[in-house]
C-alpha positions as CSV (number, residue, x, y, z in Angstrom):
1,X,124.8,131.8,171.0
2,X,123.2,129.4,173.6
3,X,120.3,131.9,174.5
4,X,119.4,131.8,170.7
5,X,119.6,128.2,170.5
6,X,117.5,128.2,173.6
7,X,114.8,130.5,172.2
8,X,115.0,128.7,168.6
9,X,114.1,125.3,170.7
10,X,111.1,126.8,172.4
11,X,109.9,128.6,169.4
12,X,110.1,125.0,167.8
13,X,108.3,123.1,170.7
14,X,105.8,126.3,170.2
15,X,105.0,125.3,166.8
16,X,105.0,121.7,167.2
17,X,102.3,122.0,170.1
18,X,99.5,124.5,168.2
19,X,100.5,122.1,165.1
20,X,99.1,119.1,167.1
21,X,96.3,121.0,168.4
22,X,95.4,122.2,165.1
23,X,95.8,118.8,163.5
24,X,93.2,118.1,165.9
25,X,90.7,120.3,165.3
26,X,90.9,119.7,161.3
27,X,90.3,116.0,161.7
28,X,88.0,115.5,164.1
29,X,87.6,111.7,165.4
30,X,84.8,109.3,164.8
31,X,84.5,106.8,167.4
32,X,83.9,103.3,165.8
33,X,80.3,102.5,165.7
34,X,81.2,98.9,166.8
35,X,83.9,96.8,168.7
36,X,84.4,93.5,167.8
37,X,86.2,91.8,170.1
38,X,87.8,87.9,169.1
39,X,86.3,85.1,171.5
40,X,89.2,83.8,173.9
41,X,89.3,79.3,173.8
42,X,87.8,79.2,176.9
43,X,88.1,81.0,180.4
44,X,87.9,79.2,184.1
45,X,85.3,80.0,185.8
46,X,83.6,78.6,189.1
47,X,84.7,75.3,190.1
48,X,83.9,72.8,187.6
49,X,82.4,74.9,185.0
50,X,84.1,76.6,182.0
51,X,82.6,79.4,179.9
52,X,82.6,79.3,176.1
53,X,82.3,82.9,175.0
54,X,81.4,83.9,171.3
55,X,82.9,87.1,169.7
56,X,81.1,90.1,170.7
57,X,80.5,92.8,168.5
58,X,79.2,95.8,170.9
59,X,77.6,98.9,169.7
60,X,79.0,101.9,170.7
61,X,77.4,103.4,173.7
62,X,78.5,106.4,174.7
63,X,82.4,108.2,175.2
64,X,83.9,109.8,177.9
65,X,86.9,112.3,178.6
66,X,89.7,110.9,181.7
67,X,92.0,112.7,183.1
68,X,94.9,110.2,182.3
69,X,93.9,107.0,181.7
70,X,90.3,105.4,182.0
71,X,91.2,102.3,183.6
72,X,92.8,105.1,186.4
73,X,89.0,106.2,186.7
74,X,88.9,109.5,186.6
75,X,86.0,110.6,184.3
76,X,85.9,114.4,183.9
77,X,82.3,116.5,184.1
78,X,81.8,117.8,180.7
79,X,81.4,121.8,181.0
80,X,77.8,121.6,178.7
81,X,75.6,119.2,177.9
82,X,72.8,119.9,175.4
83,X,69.3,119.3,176.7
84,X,69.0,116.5,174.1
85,X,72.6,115.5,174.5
86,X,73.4,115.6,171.2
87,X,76.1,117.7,172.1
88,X,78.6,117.7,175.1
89,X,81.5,119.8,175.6
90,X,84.6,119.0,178.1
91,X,86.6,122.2,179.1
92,X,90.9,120.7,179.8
93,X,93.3,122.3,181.5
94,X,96.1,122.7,178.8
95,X,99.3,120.9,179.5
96,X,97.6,118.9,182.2
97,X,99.7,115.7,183.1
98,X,98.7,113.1,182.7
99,X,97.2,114.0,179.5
100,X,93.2,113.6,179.2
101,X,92.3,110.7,177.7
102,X,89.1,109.7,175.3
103,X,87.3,107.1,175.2
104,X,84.4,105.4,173.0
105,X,82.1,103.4,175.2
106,X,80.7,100.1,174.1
107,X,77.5,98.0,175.7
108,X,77.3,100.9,178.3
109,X,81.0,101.0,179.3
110,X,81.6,97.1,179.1
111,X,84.5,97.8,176.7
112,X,86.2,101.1,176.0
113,X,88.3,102.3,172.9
114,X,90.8,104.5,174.4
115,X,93.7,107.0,173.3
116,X,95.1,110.2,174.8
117,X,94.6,113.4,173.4
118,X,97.6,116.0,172.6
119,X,98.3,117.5,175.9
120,X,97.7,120.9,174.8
121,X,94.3,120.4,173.9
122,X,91.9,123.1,176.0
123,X,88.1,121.9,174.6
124,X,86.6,118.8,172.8
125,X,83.2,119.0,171.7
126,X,81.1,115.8,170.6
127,X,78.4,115.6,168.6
128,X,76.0,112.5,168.9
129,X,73.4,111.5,166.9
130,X,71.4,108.4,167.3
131,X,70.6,106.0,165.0
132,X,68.0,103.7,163.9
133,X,68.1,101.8,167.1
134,X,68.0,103.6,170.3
135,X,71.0,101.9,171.8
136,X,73.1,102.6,168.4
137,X,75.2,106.2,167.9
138,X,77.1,108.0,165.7
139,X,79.7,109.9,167.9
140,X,82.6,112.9,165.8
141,X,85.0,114.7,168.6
142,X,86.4,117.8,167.8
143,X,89.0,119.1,169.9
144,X,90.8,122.4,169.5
């Protein structure tokens, strides 16, 4: 009775896993073309001074793939990059821990969007496309 149980649980786990990968690869992700980020009162700067800061609403710049999480620094080489880089591909070991991580980049890395991905994902592709400014982007993930 327990070896049943046991293979019921990881035929469960089984399922659960491709559905999350699969979930993925139906909806694919849009980074947000902008982050607005509130202005804080005031911050301490040098002696003497303060800085008043307005909100900042930064265009999205770019995205990355971390293993684990980006503030940890470990920014992985994508596999293929498209001689226009419209399209980049990351290759991820499945079941890697820490998960990879993605992340939209805004004002060339300044702020990040962040979230991990479903740690049995093995590829995400991106598809970029640049908008009517040069430093604006349109940036869908698939991962599979």
């Amino acid at each position: 009775m327990s070896s049943r149980h046991g293979t019921r649980r990881r035929f469960l786990v089984s399922l659960a896993l491709s559905a999350s990968a699969a979930a993925w690869a139906a909806a694919p992700l849009q980074c947000p073309g902008l982050a607005s980020l509130p202005a804080p009162n005031q911050a301490a700067d040098a002696a003497g001074w303060t800085m008043h800061l307005g909100s900042v609403h930064a265009p999205l710049t770019g995205l990355s793939i971390y293993d684990g999480p980006p503030d940890q620094g470990a920014a992985l080489k994508p596999a293929i990059i498209a001689s226009n880089a419209e399209r980049i591909v990351w290759r991820l070991s499945a079941m890697a821990s820490p998960p990879a991580w993605l992340s939209c980049d805004y004002a060339d890395g300044l702020y990040r969007m962040s979230r991990p991905l479903p740690a049995d994902v093995q590829r995400c592709e991106a598809v970029i496309r640049r908008l009517a400014s040069p430093t604006r982007l349109d940036i869908v993930v698939r991962c599979d």
